[in-house]
Backbone of each chain as ProteinMPNN parsed JSONL, in Angstrom:
{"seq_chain_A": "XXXXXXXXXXXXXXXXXXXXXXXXXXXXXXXXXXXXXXXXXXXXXXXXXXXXXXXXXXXXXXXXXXXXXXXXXXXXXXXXXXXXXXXXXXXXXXXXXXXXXXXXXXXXXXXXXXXXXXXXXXXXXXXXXXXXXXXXXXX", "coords_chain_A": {"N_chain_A": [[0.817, -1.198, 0.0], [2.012, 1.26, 0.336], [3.238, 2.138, -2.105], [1.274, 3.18, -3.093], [-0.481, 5.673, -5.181], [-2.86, 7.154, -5.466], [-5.34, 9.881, -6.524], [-7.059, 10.408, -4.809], [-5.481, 9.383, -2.243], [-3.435, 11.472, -2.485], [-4.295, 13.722, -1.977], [-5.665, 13.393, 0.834], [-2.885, 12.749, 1.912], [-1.637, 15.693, 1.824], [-3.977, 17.262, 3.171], [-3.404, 15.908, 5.442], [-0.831, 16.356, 6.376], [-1.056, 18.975, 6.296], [-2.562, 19.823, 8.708], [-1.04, 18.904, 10.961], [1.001, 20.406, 10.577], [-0.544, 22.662, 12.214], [-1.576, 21.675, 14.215], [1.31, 21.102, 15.759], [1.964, 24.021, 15.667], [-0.222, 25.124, 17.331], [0.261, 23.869, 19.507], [2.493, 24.912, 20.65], [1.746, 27.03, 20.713], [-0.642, 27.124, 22.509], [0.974, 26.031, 24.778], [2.347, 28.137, 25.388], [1.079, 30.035, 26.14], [-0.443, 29.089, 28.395], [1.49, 28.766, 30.227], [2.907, 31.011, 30.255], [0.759, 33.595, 30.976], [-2.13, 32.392, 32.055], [-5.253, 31.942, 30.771], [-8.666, 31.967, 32.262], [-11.575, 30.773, 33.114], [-14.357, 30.473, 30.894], [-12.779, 31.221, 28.424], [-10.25, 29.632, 28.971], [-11.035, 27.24, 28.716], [-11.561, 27.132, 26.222], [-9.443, 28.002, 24.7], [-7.629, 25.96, 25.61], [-8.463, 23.653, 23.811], [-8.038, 24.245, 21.976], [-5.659, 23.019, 20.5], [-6.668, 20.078, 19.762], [-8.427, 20.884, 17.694], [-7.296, 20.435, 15.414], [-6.254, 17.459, 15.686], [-9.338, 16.665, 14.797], [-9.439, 17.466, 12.56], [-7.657, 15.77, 11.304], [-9.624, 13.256, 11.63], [-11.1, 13.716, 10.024], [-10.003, 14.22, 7.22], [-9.249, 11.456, 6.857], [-11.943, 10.269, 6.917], [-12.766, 11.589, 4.514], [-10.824, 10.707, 2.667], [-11.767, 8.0, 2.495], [-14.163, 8.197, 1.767], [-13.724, 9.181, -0.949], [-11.764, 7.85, -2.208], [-11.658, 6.056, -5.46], [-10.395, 3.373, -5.838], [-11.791, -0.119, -5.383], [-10.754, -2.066, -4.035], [-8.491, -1.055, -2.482], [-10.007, 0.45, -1.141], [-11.086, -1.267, 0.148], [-8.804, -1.746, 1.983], [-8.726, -0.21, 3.541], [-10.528, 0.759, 5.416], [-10.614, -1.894, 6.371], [-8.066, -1.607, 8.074], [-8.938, 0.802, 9.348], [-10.945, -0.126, 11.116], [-9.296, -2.168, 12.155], [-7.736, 0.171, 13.821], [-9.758, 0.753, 15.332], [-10.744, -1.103, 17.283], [-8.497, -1.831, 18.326], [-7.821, 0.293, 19.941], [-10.138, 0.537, 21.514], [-9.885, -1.735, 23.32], [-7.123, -1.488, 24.257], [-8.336, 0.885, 26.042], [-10.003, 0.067, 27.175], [-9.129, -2.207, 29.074], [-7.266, -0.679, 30.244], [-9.015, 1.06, 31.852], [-10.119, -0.354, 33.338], [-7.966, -1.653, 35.067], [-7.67, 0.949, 36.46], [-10.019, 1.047, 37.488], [-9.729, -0.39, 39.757], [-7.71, 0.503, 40.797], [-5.122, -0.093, 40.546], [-3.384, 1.242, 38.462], [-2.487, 4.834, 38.706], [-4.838, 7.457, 37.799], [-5.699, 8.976, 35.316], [-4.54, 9.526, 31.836], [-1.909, 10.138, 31.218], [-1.097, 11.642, 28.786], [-1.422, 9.988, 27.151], [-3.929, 9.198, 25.607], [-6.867, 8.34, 24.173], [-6.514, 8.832, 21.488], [-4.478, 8.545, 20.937], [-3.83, 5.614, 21.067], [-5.41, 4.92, 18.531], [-4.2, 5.697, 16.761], [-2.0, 4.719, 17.223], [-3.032, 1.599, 16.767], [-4.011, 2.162, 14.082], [-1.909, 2.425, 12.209], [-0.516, -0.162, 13.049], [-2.674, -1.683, 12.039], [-2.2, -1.108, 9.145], [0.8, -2.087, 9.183], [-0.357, -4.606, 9.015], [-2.064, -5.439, 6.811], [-0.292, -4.604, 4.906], [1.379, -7.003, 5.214], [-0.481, -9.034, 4.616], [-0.599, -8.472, 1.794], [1.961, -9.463, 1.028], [2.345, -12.207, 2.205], [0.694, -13.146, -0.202], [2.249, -12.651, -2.296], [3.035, -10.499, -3.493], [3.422, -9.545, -6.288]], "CA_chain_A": [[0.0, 0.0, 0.0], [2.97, 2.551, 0.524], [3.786, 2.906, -2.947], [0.273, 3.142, -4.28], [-0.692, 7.01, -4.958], [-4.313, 7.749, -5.997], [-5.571, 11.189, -6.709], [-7.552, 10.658, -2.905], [-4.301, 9.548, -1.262], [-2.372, 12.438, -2.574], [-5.235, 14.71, -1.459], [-5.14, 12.912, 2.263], [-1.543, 13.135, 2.73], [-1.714, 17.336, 1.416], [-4.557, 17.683, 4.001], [-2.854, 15.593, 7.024], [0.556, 17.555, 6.075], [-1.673, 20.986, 6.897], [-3.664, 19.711, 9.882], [0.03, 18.43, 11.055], [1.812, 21.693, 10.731], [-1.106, 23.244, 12.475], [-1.468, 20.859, 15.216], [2.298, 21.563, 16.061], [1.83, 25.069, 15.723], [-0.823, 25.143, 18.711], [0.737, 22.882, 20.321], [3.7, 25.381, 21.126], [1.689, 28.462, 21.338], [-1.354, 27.032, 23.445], [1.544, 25.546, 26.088], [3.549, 29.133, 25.844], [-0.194, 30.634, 27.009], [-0.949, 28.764, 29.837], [2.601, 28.945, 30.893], [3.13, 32.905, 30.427], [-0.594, 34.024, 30.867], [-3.193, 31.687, 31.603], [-6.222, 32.324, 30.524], [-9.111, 31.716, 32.765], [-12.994, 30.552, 32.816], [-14.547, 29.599, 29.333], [-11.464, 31.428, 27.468], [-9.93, 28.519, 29.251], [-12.078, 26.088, 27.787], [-11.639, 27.113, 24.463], [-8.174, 27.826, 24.291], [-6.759, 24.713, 25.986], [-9.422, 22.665, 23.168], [-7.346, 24.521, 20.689], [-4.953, 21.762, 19.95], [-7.595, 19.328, 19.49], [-9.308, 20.703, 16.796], [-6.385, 20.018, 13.941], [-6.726, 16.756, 15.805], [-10.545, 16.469, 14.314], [-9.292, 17.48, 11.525], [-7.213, 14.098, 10.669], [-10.234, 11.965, 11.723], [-11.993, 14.538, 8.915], [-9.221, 13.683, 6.532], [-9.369, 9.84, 7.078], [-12.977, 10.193, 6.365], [-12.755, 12.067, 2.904], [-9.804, 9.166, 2.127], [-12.802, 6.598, 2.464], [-15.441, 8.472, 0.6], [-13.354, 10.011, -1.836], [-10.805, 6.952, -2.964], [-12.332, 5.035, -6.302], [-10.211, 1.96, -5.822], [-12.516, -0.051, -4.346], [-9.949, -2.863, -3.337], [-7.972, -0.161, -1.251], [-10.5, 1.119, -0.139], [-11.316, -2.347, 1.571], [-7.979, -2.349, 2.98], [-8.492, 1.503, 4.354], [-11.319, 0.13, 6.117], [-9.873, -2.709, 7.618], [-7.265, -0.596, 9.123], [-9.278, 1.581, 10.269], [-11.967, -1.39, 12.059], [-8.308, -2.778, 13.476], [-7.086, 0.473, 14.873], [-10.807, 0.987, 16.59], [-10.554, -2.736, 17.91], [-7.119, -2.102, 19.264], [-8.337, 1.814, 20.571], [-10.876, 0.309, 22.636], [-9.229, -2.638, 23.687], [-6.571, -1.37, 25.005], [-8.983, 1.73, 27.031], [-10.734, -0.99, 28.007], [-7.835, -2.642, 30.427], [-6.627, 0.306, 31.325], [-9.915, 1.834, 32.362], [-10.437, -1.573, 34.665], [-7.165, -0.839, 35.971], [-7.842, 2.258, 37.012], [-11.205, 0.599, 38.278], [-9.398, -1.222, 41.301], [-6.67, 0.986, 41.483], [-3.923, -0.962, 39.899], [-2.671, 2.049, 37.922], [-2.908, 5.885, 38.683], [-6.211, 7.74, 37.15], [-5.218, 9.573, 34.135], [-3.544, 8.909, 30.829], [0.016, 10.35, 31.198], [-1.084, 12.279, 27.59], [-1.474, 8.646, 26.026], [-5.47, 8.849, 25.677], [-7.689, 7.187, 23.035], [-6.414, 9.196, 19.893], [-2.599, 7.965, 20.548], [-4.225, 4.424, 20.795], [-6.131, 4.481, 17.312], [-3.422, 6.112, 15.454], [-0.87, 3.178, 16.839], [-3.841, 0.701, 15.755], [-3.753, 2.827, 12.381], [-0.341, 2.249, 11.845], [-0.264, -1.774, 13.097], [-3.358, -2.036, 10.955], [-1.334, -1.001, 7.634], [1.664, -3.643, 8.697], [-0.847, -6.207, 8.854], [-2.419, -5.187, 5.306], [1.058, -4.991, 3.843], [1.653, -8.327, 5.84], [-1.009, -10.059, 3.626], [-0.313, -8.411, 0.491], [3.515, -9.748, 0.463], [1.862, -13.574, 2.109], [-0.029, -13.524, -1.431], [2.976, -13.248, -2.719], [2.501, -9.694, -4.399], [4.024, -9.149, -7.673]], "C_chain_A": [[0.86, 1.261, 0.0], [3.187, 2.872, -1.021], [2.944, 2.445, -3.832], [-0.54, 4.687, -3.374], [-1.746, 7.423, -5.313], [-4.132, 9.067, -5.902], [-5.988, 11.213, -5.375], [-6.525, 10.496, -1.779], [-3.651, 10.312, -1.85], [-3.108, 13.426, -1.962], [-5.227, 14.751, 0.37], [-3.727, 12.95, 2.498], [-1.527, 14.902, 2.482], [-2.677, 17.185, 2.884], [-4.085, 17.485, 5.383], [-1.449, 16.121, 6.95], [0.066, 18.581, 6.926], [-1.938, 20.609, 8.081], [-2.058, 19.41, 10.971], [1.067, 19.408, 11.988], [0.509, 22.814, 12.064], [-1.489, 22.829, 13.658], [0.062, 21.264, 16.066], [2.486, 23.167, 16.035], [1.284, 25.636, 16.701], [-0.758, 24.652, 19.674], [1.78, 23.61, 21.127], [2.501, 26.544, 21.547], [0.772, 28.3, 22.353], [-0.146, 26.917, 25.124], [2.046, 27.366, 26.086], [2.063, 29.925, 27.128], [-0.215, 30.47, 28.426], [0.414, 28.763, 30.859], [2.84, 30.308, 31.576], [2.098, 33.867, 31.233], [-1.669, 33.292, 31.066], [-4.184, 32.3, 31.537], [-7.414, 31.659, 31.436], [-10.974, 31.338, 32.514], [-13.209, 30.475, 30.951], [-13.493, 29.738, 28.463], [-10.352, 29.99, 27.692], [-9.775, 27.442, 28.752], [-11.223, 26.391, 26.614], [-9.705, 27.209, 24.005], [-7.458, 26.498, 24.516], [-7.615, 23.67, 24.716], [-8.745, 22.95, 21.813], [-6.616, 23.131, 19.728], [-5.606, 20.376, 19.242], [-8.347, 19.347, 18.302], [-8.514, 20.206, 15.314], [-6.722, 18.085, 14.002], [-8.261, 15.969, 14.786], [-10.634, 16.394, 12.846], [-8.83, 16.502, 10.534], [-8.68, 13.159, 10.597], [-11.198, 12.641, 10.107], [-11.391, 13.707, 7.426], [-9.286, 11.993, 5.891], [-11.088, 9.912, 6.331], [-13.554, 10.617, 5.016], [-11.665, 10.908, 2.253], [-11.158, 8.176, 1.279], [-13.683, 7.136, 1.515], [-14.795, 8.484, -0.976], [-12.252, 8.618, -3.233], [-11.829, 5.893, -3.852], [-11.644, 3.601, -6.445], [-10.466, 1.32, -4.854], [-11.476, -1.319, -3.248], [-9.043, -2.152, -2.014], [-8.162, 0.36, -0.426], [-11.03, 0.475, 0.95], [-10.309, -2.048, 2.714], [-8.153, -1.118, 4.1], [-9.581, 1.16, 5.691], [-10.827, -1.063, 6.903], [-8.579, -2.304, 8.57], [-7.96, 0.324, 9.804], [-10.218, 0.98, 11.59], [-10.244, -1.489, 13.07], [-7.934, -1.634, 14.266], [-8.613, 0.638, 16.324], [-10.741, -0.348, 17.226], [-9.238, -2.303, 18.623], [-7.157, -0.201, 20.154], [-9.062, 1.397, 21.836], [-10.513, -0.992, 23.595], [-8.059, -2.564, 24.875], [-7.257, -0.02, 26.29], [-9.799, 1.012, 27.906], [-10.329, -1.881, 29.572], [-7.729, -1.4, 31.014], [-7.741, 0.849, 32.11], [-10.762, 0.707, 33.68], [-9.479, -1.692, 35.8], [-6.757, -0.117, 37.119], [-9.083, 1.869, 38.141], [-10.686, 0.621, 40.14], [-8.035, -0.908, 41.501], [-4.923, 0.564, 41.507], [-2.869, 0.269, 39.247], [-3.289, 3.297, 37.97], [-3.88, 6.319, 37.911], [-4.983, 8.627, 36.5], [-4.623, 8.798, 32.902], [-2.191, 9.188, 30.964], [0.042, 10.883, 29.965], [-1.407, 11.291, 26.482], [-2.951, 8.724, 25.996], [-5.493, 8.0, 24.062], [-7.381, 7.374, 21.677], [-4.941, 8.473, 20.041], [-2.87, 6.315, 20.606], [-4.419, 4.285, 19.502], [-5.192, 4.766, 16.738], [-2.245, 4.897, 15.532], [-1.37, 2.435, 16.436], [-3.752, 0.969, 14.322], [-2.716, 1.941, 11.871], [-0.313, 0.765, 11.607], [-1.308, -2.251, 12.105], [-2.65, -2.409, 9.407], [-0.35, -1.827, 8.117], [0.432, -4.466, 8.544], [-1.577, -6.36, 7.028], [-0.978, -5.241, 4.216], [1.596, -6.738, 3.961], [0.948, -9.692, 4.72], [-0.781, -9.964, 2.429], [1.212, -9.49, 0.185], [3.134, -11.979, 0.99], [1.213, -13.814, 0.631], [1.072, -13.505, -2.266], [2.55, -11.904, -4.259], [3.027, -9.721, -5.503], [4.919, -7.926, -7.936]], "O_chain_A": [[0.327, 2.309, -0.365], [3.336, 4.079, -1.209], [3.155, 1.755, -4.829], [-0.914, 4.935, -2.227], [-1.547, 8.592, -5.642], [-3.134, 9.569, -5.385], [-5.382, 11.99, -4.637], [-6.525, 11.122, -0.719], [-2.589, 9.692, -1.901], [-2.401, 14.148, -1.259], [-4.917, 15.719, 1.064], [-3.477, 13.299, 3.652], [-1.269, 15.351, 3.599], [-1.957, 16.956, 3.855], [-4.173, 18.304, 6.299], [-1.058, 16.266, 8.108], [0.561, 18.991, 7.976], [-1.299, 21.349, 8.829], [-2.25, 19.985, 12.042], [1.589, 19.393, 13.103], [1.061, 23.711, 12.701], [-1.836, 23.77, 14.371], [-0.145, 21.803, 17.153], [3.537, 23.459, 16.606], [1.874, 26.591, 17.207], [-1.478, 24.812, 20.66], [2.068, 23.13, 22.224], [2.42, 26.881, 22.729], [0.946, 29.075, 23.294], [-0.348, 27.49, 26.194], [2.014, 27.776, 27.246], [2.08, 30.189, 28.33], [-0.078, 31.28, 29.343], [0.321, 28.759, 32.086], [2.935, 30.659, 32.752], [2.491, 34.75, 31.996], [-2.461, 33.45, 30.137], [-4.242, 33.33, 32.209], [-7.19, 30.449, 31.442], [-11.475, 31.844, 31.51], [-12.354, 30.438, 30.066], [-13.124, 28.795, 27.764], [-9.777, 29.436, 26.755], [-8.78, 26.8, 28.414], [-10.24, 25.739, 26.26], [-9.04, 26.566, 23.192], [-6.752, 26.009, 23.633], [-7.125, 22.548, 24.845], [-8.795, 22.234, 20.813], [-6.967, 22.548, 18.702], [-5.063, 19.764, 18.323], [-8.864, 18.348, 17.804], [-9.09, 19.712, 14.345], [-7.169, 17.421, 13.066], [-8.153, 14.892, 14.198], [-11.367, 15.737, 12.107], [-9.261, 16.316, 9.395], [-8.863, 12.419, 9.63], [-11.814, 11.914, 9.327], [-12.013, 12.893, 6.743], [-9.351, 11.588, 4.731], [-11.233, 9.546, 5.164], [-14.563, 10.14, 4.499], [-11.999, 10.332, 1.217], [-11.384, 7.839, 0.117], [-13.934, 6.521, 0.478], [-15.288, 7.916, -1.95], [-12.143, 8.581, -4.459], [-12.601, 5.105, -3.305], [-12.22, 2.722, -7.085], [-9.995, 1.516, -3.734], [-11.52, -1.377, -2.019], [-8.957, -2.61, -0.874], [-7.534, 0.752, 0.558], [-11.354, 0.895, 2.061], [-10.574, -2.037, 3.916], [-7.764, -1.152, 5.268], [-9.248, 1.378, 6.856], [-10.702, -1.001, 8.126], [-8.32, -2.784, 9.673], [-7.553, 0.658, 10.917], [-10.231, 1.45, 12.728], [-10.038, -1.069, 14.209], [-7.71, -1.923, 15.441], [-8.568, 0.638, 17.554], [-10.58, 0.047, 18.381], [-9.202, -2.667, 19.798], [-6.27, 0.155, 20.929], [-8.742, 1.765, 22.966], [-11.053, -1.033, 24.701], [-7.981, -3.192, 25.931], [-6.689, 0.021, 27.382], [-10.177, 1.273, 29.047], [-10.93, -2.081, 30.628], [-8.077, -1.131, 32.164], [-7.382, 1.168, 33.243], [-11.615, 0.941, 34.536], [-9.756, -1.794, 36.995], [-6.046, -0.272, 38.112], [-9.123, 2.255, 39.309], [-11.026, 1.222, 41.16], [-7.241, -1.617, 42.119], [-3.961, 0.847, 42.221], [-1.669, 0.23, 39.517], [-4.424, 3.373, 37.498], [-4.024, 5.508, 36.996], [-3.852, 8.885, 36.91], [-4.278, 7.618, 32.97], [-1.367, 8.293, 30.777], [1.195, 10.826, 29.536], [-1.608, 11.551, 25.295], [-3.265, 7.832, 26.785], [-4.714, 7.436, 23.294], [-7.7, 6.593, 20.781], [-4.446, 7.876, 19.086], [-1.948, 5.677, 20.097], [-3.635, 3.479, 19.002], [-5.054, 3.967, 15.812], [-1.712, 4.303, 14.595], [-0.743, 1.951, 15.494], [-3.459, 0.115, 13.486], [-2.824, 0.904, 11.216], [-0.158, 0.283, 10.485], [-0.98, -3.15, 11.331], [-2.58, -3.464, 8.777], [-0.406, -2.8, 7.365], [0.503, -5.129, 7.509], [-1.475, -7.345, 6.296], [-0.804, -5.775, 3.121], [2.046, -7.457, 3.068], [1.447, -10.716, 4.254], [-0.695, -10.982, 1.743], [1.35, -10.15, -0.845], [3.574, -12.887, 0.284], [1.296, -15.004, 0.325], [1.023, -14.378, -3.132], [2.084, -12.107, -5.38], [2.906, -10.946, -5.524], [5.343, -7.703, -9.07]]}, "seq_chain_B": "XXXXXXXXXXXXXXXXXXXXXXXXXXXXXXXXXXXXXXXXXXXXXXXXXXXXXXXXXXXXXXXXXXX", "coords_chain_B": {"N_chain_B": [[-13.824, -16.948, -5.385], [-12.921, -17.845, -8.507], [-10.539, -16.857, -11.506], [-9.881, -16.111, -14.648], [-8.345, -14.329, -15.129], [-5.405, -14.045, -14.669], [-4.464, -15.124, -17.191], [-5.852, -14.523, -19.245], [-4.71, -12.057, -19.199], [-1.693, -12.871, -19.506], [-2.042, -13.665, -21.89], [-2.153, -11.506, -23.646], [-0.028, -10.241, -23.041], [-0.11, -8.31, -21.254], [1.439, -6.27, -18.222], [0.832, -6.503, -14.779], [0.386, -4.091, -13.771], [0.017, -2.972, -16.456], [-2.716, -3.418, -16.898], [-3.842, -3.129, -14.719], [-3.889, 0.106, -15.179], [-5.388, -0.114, -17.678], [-7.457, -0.725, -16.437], [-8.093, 1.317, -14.843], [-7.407, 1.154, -12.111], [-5.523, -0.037, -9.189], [-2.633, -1.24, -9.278], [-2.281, -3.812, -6.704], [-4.52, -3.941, -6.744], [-5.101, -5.628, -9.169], [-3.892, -7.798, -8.543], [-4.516, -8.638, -6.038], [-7.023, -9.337, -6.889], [-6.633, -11.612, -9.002], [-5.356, -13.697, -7.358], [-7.55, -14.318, -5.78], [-7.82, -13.221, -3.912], [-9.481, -11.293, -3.205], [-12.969, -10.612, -4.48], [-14.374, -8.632, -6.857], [-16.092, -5.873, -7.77], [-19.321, -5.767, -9.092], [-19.551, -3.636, -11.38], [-17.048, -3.389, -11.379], [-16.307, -5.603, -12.141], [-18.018, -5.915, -14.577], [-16.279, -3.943, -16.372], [-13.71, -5.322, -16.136], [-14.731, -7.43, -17.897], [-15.507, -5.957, -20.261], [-12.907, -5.034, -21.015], [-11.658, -7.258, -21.981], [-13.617, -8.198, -24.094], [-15.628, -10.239, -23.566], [-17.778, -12.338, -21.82], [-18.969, -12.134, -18.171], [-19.142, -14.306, -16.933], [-17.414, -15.737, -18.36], [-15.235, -15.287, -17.53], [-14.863, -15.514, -14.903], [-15.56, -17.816, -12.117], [-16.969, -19.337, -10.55], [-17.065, -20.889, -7.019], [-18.152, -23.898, -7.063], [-20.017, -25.95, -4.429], [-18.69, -29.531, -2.982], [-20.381, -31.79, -4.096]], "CA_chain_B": [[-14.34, -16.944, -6.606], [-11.577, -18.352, -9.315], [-11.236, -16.336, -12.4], [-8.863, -16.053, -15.625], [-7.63, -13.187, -15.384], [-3.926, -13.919, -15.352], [-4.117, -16.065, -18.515], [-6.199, -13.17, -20.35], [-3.13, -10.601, -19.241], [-0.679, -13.438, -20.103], [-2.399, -13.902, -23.742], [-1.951, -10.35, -24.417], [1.435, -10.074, -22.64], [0.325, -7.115, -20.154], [1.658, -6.739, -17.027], [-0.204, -6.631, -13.904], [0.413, -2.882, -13.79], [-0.795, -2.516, -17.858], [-4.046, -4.341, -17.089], [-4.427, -1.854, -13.891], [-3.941, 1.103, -15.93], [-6.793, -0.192, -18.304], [-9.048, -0.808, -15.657], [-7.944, 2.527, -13.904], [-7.314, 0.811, -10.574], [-4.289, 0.101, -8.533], [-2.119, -3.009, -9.285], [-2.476, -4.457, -5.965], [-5.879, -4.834, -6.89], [-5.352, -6.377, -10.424], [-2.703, -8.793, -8.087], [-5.486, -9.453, -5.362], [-8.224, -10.205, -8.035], [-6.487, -12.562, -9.663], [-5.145, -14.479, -6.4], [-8.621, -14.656, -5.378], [-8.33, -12.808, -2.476], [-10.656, -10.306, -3.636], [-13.668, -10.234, -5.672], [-14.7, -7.253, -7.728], [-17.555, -5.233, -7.477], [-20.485, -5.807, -10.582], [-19.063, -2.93, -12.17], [-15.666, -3.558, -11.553], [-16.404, -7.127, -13.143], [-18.145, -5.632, -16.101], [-15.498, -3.165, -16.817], [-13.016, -5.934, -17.118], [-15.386, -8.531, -19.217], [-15.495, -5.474, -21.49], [-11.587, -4.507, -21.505], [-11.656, -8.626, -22.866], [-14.354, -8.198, -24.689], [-15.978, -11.567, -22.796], [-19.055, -12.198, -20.946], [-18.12, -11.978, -16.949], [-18.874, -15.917, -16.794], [-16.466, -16.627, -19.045], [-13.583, -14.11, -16.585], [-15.102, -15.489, -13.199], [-15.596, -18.804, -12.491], [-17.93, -19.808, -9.228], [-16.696, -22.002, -6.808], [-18.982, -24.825, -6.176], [-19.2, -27.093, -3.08], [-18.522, -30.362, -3.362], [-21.477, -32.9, -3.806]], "C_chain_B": [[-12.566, -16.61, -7.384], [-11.703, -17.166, -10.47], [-9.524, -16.72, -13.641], [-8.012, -15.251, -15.887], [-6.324, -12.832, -15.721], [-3.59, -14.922, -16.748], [-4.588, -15.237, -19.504], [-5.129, -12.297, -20.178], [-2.235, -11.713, -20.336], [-0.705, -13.542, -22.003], [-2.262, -12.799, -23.756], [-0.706, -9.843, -23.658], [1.125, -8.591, -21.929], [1.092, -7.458, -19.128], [0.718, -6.108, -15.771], [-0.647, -4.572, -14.053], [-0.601, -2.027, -15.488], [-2.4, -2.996, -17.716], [-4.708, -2.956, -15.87], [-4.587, -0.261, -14.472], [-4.997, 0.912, -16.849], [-7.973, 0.124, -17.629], [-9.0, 0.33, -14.728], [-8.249, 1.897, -12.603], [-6.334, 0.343, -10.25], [-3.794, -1.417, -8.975], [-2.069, -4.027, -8.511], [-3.689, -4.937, -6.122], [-6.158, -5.66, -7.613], [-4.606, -7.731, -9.186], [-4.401, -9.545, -6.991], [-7.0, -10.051, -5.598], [-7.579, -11.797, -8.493], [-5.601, -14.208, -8.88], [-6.555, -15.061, -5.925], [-8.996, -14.388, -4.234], [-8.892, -11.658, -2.659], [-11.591, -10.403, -4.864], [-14.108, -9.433, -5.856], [-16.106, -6.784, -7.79], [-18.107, -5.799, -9.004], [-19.76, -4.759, -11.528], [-17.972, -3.171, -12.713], [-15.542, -4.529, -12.731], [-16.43, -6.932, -14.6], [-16.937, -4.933, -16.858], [-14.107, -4.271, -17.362], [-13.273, -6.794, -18.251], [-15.398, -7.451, -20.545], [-14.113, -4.976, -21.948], [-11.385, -6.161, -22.038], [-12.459, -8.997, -23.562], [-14.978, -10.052, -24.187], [-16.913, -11.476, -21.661], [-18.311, -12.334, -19.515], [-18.125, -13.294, -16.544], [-17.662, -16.565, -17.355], [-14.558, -16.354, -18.627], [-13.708, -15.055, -14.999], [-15.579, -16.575, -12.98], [-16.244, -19.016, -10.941], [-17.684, -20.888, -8.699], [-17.624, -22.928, -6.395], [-18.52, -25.774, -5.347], [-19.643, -28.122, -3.544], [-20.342, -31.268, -3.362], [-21.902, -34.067, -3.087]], "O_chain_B": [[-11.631, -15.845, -7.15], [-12.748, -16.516, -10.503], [-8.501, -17.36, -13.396], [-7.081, -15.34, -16.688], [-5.923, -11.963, -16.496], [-2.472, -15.298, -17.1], [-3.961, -15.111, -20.556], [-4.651, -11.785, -21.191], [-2.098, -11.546, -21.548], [0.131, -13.51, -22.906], [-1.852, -13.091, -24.88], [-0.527, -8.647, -23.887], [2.001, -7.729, -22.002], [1.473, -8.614, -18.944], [-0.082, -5.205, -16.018], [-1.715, -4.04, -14.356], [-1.398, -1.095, -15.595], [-3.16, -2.803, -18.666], [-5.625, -2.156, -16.055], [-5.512, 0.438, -14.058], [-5.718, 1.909, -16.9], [-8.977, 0.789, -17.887], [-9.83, 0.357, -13.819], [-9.325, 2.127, -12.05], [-5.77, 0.062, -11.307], [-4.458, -2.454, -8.987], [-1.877, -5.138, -9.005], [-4.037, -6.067, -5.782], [-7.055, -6.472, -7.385], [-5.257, -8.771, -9.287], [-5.07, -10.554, -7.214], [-7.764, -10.776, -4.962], [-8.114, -12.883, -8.269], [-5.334, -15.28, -9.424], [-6.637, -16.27, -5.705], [-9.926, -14.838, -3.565], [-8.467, -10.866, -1.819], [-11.185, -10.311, -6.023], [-14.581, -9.014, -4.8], [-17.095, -7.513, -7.856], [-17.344, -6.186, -9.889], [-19.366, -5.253, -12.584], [-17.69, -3.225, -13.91], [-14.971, -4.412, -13.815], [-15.675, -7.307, -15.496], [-16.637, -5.38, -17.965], [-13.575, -4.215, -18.471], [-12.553, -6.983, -19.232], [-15.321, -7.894, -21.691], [-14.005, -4.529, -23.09], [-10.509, -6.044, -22.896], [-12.357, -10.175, -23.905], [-14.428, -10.985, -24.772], [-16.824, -10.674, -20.732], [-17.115, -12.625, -19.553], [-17.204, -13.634, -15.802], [-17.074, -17.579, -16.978], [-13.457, -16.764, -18.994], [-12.791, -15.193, -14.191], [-16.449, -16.699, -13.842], [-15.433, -18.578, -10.125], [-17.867, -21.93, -9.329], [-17.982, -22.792, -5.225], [-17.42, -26.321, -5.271], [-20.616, -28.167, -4.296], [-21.215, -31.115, -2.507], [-23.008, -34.56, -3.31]]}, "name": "protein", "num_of_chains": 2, "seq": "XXXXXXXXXXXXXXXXXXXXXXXXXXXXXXXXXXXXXXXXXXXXXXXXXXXXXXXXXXXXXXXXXXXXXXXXXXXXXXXXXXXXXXXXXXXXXXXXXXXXXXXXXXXXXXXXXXXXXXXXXXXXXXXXXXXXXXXXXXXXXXXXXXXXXXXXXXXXXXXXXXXXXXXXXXXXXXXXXXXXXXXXXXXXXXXXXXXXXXXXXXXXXX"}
């Protein structure tokens, strides 16, 4: 799958490029904020949510991929990566959040929440899709 | 579901990649059609029975269970 370029995967990597740069961009200036200046009551809110929204923006991305890509074989596999990383998203929130139940491991994530889960599912998804292509014995 | 597909490329000496470029779709897909680990949408189907000019029975071959 890495070195197959549709017009929709060139469009999805351009968009998760921007969302990327823009994510890292609020990422520095939200922390300089609350460091220098915090901001208080709903400004609060909204600023600290900043970072998040480039965030929204990938799952946006991912979702124009799926609509948007006409090969429909790829677009199986886009789909089954995306089923495995939600299977391995909730899976692993699942332990940990039983965990946490009975006190086994401190409350919180440590910054690891549910989006740094799906995107490592993402990822392990696509080996396992490359995994079968090269068992078939690709060409 | 079996099909012919690499013996129709082979008779006209494409390669997996020339056959995907016909059918405007990715070569992994011409590769996982013709392994049989994917079958092709109705369209898809038609589109190649008509780049072989050949009914889609005569591309796609139905596996039956044994008797």
């Amino acid at each position: 799958m890495a070195h197959y370029r549709s017009p929709a995967m060139q469009r999805y990597l351009r968009r998760l490029a921007g969302f990327m740069v823009v994510y890292v961009a609020l990422i520095f200036a939200v922390g300089t904020v609350f460091r220098t200046n915090p901001p208080t009551g709903a400004l609060a809110w909204g600023v600290a949510a900043l970072p998040a929204l480039p965030i929204l923006g990938v799952f946006w991305t991912i979702a124009r991929l799926l609509a948007e890509e006409t090969d429909e074989y790829m677009r199986q596999l886009l789909v089954r990566q995306s089923l495995f990383a939600t299977a391995f998203c909730l899976s692993i929130m699942t332990v940990w959040e039983f965990l946490q139940n009975y006190e086994v491991v401190p409350l919180g994530t440590g910054g690891f929440g549910a989006t740094f889960f799906w995107f490592v599912g993402l990822g392990l998804g696509g080996v396992w899709n490359a995994l079968g292509n090269r068992e078939a014995g690709e060409e | 579901m079996n099909n012919l597909l690499r013996v129709l490329r082979a008779e006209r000496n494409w390669s997996q990649q020339d056959l995907a470029d016909r059918l405007g779709v990715s070569r992994q897909s011409v590769n996982a059609i013709e392994k049989g680990r994917y079958d092709p949408s109705l369209p898809l189907a038609f589109t190649i029975a008509d780049l072989f000019a050949l009914p889609i029975e005569a591309i796609f071959i139905r596996n039956r269970d044994p008797e």
